[in-house]
N, C-alpha and C positions, 0 to 999 in steps of 0.2 A: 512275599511282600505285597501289600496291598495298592491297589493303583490309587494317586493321587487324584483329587481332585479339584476345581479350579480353586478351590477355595482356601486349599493348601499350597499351592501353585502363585497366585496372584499374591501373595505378603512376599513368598522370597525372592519372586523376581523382581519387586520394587522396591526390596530393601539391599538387594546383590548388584544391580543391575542400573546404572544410569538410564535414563530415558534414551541416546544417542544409540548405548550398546544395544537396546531392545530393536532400534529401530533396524542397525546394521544384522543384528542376529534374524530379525523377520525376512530381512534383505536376499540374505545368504539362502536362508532357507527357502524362502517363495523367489527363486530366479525369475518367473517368468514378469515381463515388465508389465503387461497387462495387470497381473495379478495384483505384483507390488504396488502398480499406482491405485490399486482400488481395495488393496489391503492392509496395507502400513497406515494409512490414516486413521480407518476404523481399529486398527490394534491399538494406536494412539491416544484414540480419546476413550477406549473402552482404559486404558492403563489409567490415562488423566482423571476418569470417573468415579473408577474404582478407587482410588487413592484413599 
């Protein structure tokens, strides 16, 4: 199988995936709170961009 790329990646997670769930799923995945507070916002507006 071939690796996806963002570009096949960014449709289904915006048509699967409420904005809330992306944000808890970024959450889960980046524990650390440093991180999260300086990378849930920019996954954010890269989601809201992309749209």
């Amino acid at each position: 199988m071939a690796n996806p790329n963002t570009a096949d990646i960014r449709p289904y997670l915006t048509s699967t995936y409420s904005d809330e769930e992306i944000t808890v799923l970024c959450a889960d995945y980046f524990r650390s709170t440093d991180l999260e507070q300086k990378l849930i916002p920019r996954l954010q507006y890269m989601v809201d961009h992309f749209r």
